[in-house]
C-alpha positions in Angstrom: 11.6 18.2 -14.2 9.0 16.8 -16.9 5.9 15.4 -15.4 5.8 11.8 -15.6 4.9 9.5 -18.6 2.7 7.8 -15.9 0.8 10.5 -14.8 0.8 12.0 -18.7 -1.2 8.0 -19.1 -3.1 8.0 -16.5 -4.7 11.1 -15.8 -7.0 11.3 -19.1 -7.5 6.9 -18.1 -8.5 8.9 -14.5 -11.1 11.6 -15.7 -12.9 9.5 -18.4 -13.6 6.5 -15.7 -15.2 9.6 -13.9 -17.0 11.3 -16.2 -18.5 8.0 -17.1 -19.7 6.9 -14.4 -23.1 6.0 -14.5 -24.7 7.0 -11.4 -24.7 11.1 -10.2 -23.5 10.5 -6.9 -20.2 8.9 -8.0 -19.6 12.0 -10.5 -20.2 14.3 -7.2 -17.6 12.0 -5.1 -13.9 12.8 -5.9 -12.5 11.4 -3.4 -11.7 8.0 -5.6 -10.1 10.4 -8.6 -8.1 11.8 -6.1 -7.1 8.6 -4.5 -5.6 7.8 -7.8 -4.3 10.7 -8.8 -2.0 10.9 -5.2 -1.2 7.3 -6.4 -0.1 8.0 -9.8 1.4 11.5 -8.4 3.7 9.6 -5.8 4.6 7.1 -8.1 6.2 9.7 -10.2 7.7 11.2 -7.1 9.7 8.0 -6.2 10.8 7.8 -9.5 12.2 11.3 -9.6 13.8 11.0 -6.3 15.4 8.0 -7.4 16.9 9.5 -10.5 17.6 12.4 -9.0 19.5 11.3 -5.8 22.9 11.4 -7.3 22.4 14.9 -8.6 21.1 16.0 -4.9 24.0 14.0 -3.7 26.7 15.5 -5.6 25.2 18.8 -4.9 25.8 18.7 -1.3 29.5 17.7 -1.7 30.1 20.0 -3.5 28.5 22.8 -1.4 30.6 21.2 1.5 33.6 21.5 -0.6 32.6 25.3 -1.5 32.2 25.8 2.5 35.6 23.9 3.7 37.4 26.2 0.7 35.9 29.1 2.3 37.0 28.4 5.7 40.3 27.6 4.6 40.7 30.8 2.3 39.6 32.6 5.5 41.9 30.8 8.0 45.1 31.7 5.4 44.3 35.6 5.1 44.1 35.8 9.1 47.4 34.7 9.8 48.8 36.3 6.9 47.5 39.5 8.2 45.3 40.5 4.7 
């Protein structure tokens, strides 16, 4: 799937506040870039997940259907000696 339009926003919003910063020692310290970035990154997640959840759930019905059609197929050609 296509990264998210909030993540495609943010992240250059994300490196300029850091590359600006004025003092050294808050260049050196990534931990607050990366504290956004999981932010913006599990934003984007949800939203995937959430769109996608119908996909995922139609997905495993039908592999459930596949498997009960199998069993079935299997079942038939037993007792019909094939």
């Amino acid at each position: 799937m296509k990264l998210s339009t909030e993540v495609n926003r943010k992240l250059p919003v994300i490196l300029s506040h850091w590359q600006n910063a004025p003092i050294w020692r808050q260049k050196l310290d990534m931990e607050p870039v990366a504290k956004r970035m999981v932010e913006a990154l599990s934003r984007a997640w949800k939203r995937v997940q959430m769109r996608a959840a119908e996909i995922f759930r139609s997905m495993g019905e039908g592999f459930l259907s596949g498997i009960i059609s199998e069993l079935t197929t299997v079942v038939t050609n037993i007792f019909q000696g094939t």
